[in-house]
N, C-alpha and C positions, 0 to 999 in steps of 0.2 A: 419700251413704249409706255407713256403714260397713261395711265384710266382716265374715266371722264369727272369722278372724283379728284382726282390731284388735279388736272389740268383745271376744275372750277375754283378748286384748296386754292391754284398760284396766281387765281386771274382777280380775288380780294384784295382788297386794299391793306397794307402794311401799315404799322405804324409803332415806332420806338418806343419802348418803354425804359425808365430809369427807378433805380430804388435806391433810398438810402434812408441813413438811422442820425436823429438828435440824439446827443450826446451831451450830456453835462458834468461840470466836476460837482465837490462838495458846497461849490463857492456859486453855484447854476450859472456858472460859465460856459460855452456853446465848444464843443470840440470841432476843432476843424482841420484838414490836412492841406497840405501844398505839395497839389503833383508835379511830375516832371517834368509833364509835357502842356503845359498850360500855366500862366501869369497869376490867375486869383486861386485862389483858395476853396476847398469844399467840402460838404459833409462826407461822412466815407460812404461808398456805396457806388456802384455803377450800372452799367447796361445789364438789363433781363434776360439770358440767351434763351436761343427755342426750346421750348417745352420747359422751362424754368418759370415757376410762380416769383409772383415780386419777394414775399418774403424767404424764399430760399434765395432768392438772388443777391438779397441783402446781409444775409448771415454770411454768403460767399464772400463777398465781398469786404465784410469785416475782417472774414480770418485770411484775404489777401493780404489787405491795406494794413489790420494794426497787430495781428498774428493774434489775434480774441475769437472762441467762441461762447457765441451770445444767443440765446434762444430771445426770437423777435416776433411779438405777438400783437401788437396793436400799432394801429393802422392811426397816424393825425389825420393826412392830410393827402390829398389827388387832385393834381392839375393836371388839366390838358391843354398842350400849349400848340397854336397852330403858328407855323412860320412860313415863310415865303416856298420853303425848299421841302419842306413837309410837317407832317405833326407829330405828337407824340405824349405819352401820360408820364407825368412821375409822381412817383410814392415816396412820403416820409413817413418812418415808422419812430416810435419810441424805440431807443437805443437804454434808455435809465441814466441813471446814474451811477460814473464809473470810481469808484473810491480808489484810493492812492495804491493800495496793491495790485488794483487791475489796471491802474494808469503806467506803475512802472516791469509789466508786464507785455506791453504795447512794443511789438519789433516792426519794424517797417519795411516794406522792398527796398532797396535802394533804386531798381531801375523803375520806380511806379511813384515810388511817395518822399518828398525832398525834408521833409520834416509835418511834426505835427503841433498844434498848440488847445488851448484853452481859451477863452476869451469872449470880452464880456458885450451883450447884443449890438452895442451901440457903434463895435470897434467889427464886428461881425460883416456891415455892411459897407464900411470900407476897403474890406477883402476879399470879399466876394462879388460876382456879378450878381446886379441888381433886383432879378429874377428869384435868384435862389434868393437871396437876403428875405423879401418879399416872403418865399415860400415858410423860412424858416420863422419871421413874424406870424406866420400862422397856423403856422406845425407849434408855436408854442403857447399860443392863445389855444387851440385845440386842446393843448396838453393841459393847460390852468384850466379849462373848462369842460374837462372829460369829453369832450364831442369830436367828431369827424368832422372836417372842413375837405370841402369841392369847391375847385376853382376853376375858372379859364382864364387864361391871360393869350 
């Protein structure tokens, strides 16, 4: 039977969280991966689960996606994005910059991630959905101007 604590806990509002990490090579070209169960392209990083902070969600999610662990400390950018079907926050954190022995250290799932690349902003937003592109224009004006950036879209 549940208490009147849990039963108030499941009668608040839910709402999705995403984290993920910019990533750049030597050349500040934008890493990005292509999963396997979706057309565009994205930064590595995924869903939050319960009781998971964003930034541990997002270290997990490195050492799923590119077999790296990366200690993740600064926070660009938080949009909250409302949609028809529901809402949700997501988080880009600085990832750094990955130099050539940690780039070819990078293994991948095969059943999560179809490959990965590098690539420069401009080619960024014809791979990605429009949204994130967006996000990532200002996950990296954040980064060139040491500030946190909040959005809603």
């Amino acid at each position: 039977m549940q208490s009147e604590k849990e039963k108030y806990l499941e009668s608040l509002p839910k709402k999705r969280v995403g984290s993920g990490a910019l990533f750049l090579n030597e050349q500040n070209e934008i890493l990005l991966v292509q999963p396997t169960y979706k057309d565009t392209y994205e930064i590595p990083g995924g869903v939050v689960e319960k009781n998971e902070s964003p930034i541990e969600a997002c270290q997990r999610e490195i050492m799923e996606e590119l077999g790296l662990t990366v200690t993740i400390e600064k926070l660009l950018i938080v949009e909250y994005q409302k949609q028809e079907y529901d809402d949700c926050f997501m988080f880009i954190f600085e990832g750094g910059i990955l130099r050539k022995e940690q780039i070819l250290q990078i293994k991948l799932p095969p059943q999560e991630i179809k490959s990965f690349g590098f690539h420069p902003l401009e080619m960024v937003g014809k791979l990605t959905q429009q949204r994130l592109y967006q996000r990532i224009v200002k996950a990296i004006n954040a980064l060139e101007k040491n500030q946190l950036i909040y959005q809603e879209s």
